[in-house]
Every structure is written in C-alpha cells, then in structure tokens.
PAVEX-562439 format. One record per residue: residue in three letters; x, y, z of N, C-alpha, C, CB in turn. Coordinates in steps of 0.02 Angstrom, whole numbers, padded with zeros to 5 digits, always signed. Last residue first. Glycine has a CB too. Example, Ala and Ser with C-alpha at 12.3 -4.5 7.8 and 13.67 -1.06 7.14 Angstrom:
# PAVEX-562439
SER+00642-00112+00354+00684-00053+00357+00645+00002+00394+00704-00030+00286
ALA+00660-00284+00390+00615-00225+00390+00660-00165+00390+00565-00224+00452
# end
This chain:
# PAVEX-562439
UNK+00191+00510+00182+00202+00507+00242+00266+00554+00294+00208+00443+00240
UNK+00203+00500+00043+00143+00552+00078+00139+00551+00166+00059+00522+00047
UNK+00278+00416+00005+00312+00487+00015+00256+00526+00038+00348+00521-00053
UNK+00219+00291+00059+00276+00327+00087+00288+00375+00065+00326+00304+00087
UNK+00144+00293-00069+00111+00293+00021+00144+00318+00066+00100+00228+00058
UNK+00233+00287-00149+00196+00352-00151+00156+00349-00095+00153+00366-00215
UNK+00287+00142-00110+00297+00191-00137+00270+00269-00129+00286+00167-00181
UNK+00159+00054-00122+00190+00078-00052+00229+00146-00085+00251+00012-00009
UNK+00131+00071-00263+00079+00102-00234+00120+00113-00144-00002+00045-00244
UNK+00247-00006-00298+00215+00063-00339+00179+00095-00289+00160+00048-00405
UNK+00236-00092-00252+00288-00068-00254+00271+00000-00277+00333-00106-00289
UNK+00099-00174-00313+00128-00166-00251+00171-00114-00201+00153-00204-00256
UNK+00170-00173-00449+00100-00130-00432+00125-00100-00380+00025-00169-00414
UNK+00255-00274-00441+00263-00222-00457+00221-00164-00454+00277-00232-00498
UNK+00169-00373-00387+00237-00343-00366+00248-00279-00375+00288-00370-00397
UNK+00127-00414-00501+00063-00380-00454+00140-00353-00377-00031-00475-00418
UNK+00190-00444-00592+00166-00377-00604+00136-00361-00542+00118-00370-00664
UNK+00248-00568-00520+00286-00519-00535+00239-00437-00546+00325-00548-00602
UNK+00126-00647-00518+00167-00616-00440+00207-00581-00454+00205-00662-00390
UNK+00100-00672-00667+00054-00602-00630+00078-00588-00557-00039-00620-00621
UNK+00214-00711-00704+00191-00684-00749+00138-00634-00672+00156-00744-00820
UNK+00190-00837-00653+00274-00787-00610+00225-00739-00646+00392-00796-00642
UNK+00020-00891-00551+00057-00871-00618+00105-00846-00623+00035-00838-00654
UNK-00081-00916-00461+00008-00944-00447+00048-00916-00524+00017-01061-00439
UNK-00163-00872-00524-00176-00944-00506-00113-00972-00497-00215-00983-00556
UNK-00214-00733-00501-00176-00796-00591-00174-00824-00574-00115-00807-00641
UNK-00227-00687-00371-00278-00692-00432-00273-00702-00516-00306-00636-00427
UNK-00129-00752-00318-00184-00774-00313-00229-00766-00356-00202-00761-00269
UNK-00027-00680-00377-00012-00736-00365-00087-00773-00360+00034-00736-00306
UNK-00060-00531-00335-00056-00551-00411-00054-00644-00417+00025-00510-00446
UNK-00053-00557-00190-00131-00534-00228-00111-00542-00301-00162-00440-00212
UNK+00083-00561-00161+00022-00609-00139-00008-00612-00175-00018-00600-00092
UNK+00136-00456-00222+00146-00514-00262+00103-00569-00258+00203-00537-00250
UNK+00081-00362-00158+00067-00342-00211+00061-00423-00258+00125-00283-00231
UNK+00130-00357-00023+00063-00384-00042+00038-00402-00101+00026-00350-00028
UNK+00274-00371-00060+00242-00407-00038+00173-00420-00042+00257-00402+00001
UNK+00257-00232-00089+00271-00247-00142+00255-00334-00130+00343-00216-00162
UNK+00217-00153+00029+00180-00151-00064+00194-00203-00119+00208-00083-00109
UNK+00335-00189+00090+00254-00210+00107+00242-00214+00054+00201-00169+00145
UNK+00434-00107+00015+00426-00177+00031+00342-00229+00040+00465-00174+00099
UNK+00370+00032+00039+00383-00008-00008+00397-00079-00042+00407+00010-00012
UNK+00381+00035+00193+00325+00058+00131+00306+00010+00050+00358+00137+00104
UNK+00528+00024+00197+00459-00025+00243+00395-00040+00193+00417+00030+00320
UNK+00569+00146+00135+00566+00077+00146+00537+00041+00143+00573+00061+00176
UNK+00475+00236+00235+00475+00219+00147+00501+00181+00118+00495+00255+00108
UNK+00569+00212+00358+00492+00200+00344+00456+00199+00269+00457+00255+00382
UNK+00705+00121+00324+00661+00182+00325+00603+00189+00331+00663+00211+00285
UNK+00771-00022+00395+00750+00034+00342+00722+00064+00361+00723+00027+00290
UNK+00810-00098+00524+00850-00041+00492+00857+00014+00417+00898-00071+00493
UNK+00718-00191+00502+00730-00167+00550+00764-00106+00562+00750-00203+00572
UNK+00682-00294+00401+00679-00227+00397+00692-00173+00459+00619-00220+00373
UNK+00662-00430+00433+00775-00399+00423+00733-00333+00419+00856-00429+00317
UNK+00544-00467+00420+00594-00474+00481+00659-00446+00483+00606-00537+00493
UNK+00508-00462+00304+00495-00432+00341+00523-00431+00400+00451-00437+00341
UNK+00563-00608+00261+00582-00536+00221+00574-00489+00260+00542-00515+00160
UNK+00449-00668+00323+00511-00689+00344+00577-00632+00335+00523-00755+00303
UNK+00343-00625+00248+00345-00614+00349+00412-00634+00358+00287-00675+00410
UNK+00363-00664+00130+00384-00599+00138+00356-00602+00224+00346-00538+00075
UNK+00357-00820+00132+00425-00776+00134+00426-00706+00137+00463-00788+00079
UNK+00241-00810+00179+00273-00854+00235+00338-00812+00223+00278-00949+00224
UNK+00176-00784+00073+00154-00738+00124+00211-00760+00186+00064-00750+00145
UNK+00220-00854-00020+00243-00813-00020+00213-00762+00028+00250-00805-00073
UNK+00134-00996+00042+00221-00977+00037+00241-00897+00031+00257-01016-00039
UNK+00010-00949+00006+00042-00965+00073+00117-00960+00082+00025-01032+00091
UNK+00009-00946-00113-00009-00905-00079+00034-00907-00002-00080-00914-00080
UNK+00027-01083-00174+00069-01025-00164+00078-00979-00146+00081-01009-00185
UNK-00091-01135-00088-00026-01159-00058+00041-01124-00087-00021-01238-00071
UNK-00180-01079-00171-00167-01057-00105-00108-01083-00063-00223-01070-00072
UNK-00158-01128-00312-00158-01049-00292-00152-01024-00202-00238-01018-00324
UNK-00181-01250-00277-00097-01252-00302-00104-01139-00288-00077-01303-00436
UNK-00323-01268-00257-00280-01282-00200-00209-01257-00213-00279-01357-00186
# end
C-alpha cells in the first residue's frame, strides 16, 4: 500500500509540475515527462525507495532527452 500511495503523490506532483510547462520547449517538455515518469516507475518498482525515484529519474531524463532531439 506505502508503494502506491507514493506513487500517487508523485504522479499528483509531476501533473502539478506539468502545469507551469507552458513556456518550454518541446525538448523541454520531453525531458521533464521522462523524467516524471521515470521517478514514478523507479518509486514503484523499490517500494517508494529516494534511492530508486532518484535513479529512475534519472533514466527518465535520459531517455525524454534523446526523444526530444529526435524530434
């Protein structure tokens, strides 16, 4: 239950995060997302761990990243 109710939060704060992007770039954007999802999905699959919403962040970020420059 403690993995999905952090889940939930940080899906709550990056839709919220997501809301000021209004005036970035589309690689930007890109990047953010990535990096949002990134933290979701590391978060969930450690069990709320900073240790894996950080790396899976960082993935995240990584991968919008180069999504955006192929765009």
């Amino acid at each position: 239950m403690r993995a999905a109710t952090t889940a939930g939060a940080l899906a709550l704060a990056a839709l919220m995060g997501l809301t000021g992007c209004a005036g970035m770039s589309s690689h930007d954007r890109h990047v953010v997302t990535g990096a949002s999802v990134g933290a979701v999905a590391g978060a969930v699959l450690t069990g709320g761990s900073p240790i894996g919403t950080v790396g899976g962040a960082a993935v995240g970020g990584v991968i919008g990243n180069e999504i955006g420059k192929s765009r």
